[in-house]
Backbone bond lengths (Angstrom), bond angles and torsions (degrees), N, CA, C in turn:
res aa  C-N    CA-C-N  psi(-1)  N-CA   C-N-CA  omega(-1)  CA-C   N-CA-C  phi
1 X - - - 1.456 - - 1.524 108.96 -
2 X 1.220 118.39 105.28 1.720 117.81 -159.34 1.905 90.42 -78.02
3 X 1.079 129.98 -13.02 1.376 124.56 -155.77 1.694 98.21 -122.07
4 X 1.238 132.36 6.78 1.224 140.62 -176.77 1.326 128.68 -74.52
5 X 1.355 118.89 20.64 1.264 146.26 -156.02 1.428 122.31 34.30
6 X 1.313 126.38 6.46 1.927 119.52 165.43 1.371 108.62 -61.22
7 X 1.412 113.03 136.22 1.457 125.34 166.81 1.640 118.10 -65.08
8 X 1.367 112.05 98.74 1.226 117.14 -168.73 2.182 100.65 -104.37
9 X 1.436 108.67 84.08 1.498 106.98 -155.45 1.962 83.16 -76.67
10 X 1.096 139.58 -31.99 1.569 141.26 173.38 1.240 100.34 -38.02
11 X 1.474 119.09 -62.85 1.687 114.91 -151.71 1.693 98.75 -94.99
12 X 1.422 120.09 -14.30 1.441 105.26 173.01 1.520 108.35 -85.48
13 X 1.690 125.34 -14.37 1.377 133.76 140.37 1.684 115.33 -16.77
14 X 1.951 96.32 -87.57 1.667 105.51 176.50 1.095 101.20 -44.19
15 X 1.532 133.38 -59.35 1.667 111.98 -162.99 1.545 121.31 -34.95
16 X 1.344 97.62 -62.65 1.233 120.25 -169.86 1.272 101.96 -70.92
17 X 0.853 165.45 -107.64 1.910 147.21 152.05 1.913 91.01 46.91
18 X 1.497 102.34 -107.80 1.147 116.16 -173.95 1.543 122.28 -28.56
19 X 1.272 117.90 -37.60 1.295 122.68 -159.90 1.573 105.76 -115.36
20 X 1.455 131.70 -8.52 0.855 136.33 174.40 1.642 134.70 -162.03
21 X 1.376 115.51 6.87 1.676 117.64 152.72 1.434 103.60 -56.32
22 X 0.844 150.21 -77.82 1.453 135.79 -164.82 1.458 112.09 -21.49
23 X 1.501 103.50 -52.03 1.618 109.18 -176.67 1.551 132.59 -61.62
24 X 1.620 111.34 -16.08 1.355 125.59 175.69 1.558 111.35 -74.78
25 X 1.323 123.88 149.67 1.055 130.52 167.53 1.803 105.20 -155.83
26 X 1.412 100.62 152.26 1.646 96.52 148.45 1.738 139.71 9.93
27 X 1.439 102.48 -25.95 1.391 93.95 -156.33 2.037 86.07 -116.57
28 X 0.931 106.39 -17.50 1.595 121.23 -156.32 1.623 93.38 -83.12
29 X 1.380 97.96 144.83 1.874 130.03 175.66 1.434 93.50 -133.16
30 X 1.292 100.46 114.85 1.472 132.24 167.44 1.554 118.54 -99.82
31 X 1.479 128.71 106.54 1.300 144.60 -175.31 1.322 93.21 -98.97
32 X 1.959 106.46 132.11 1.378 105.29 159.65 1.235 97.17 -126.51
33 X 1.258 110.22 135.96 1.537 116.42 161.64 1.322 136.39 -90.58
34 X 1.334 145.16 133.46 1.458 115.98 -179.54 1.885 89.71 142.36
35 X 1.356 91.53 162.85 1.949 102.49 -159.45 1.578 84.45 -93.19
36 X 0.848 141.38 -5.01 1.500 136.55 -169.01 1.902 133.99 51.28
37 X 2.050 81.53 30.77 1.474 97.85 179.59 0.937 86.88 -96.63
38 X 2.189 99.68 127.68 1.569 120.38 -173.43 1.501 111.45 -110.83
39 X 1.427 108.11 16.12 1.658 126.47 -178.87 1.442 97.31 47.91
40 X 1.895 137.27 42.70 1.112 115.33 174.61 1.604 123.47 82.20
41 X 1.571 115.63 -19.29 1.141 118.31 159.91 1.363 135.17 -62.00
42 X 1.290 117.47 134.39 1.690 119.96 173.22 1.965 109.31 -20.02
43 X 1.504 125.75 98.46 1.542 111.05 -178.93 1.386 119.40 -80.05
44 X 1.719 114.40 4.07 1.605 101.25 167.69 1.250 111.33 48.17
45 X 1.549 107.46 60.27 1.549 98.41 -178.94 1.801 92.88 -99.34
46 X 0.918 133.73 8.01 1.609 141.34 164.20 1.708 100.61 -71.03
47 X 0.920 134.37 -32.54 1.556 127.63 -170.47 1.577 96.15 -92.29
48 X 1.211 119.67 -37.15 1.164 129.32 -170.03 1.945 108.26 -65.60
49 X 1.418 106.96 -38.01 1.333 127.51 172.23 1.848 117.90 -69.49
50 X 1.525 91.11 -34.15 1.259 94.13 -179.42 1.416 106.77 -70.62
51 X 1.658 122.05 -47.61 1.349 120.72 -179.10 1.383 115.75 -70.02
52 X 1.380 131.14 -5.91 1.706 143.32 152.31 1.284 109.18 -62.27
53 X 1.481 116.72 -24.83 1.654 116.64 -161.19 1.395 87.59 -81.99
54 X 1.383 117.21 -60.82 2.083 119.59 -168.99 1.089 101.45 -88.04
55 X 1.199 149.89 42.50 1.648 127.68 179.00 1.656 95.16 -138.87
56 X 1.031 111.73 157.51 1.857 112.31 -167.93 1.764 101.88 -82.24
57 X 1.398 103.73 -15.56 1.707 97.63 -173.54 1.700 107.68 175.70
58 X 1.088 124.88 104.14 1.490 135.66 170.04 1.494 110.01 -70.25
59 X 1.421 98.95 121.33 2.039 103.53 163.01 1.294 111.05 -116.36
60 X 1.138 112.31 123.00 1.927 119.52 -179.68 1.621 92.65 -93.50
61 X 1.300 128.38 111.98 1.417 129.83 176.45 1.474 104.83 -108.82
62 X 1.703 111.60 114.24 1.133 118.67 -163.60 1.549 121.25 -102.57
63 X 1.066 157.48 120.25 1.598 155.30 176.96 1.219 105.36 -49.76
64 X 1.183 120.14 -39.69 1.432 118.33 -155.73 1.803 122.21 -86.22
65 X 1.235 122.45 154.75 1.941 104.79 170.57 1.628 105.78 -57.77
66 X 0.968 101.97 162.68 2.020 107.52 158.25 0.975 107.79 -29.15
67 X 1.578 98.74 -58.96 2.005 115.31 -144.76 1.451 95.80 -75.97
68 X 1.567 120.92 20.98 1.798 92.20 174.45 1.981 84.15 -140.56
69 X 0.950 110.72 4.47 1.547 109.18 175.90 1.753 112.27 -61.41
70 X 1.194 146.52 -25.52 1.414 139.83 175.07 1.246 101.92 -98.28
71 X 1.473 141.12 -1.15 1.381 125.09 -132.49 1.561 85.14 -105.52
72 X 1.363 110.77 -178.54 1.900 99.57 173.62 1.866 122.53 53.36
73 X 1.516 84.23 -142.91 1.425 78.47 175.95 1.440 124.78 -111.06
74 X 1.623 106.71 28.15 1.307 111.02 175.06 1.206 153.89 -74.99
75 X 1.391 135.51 113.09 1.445 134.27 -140.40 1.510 115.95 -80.77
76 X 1.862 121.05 8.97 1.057 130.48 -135.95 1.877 97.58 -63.06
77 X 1.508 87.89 -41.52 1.916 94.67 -165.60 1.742 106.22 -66.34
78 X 1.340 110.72 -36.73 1.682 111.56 153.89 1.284 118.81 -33.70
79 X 1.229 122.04 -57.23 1.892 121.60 -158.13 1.836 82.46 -97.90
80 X 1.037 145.63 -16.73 1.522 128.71 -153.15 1.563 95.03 -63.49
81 X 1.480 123.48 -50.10 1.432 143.37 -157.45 1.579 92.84 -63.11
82 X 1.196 129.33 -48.61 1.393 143.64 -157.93 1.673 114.77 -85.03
83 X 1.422 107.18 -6.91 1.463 109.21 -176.98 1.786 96.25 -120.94
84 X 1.757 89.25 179.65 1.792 91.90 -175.34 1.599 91.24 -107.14
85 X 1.333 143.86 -13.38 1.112 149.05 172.71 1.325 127.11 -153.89
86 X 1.427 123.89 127.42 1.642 118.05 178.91 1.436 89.58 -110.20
87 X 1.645 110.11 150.89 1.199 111.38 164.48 1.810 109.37 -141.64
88 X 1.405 96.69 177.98 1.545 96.24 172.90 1.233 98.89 -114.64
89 X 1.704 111.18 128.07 1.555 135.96 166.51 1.186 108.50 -156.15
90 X 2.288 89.20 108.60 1.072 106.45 -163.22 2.215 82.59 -127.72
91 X 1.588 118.04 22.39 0.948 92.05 173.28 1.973 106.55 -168.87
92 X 1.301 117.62 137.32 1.436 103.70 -173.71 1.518 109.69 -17.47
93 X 1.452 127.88 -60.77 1.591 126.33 -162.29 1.542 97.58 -48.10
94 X 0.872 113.21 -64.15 1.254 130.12 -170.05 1.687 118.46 -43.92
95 X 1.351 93.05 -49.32 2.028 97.38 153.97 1.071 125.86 -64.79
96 X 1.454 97.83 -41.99 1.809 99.64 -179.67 1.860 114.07 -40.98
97 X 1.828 83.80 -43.97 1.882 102.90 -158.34 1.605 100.76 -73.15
98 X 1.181 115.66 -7.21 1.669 126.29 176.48 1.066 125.88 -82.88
99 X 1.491 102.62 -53.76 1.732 114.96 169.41 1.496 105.11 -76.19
100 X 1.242 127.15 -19.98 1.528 116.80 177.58 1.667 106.12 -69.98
101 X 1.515 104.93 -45.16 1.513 105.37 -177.26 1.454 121.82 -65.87
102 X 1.537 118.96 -20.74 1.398 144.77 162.46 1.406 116.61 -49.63
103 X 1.433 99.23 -59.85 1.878 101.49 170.20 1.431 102.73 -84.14
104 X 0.849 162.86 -65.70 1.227 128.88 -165.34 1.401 125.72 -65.68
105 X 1.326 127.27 4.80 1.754 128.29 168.52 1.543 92.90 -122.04
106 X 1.278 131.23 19.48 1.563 127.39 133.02 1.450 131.00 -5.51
107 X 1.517 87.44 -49.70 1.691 106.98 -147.11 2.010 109.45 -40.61
């Protein structure tokens, strides 16, 4: 059931692959959002690498504390290697303090 609500972070990978690696380059900041519970699914952290390879800088923005990022079925320590920063944003301030740090290393 592709619409059954499990977090499938692999196949929203291919999507985004298919429908939009072409579009990254050099200049591009890629935000992912999401706890990086992959319910056990394949995490495609190779697509995830590929879009690290063309994109100027990957942020995995996480909900969760640290202390629960490996726990379960979470792929967090998979994608950590593959991004230029993981963080925890689990709250507006906390975005605010992201996108503030975002524009000012713009440059």
């Amino acid at each position: 059931d592709r619409f059954g609500g499990s977090t499938d972070y692999g196949e929203a990978f291919e999507t985004f692959e298919s429908l939009a690696l072409d579009e990254i380059d050099r200049k591009t900041t890629v935000l992912i959002l999401g706890d990086a519970r992959n319910n056990n699914a394949e995490p495609r952290a190779d697509i995830l690498r590929k879009i690290h390879d063309r994109a100027r800088r990957v942020i995995f923005l996480n909900p969760e504390p640290r202390n629960a990022w490996n726990s379960g079925d979470s792929v967090m320590r998979v994608y950590e290697p593959c991004v230029d920063r993981a963080i925890v944003c689990a709250s507006l301030k906390d975005l605010e303090r992201v996108v503030s740090d975002l524009l000012r290393t713009a440059v």
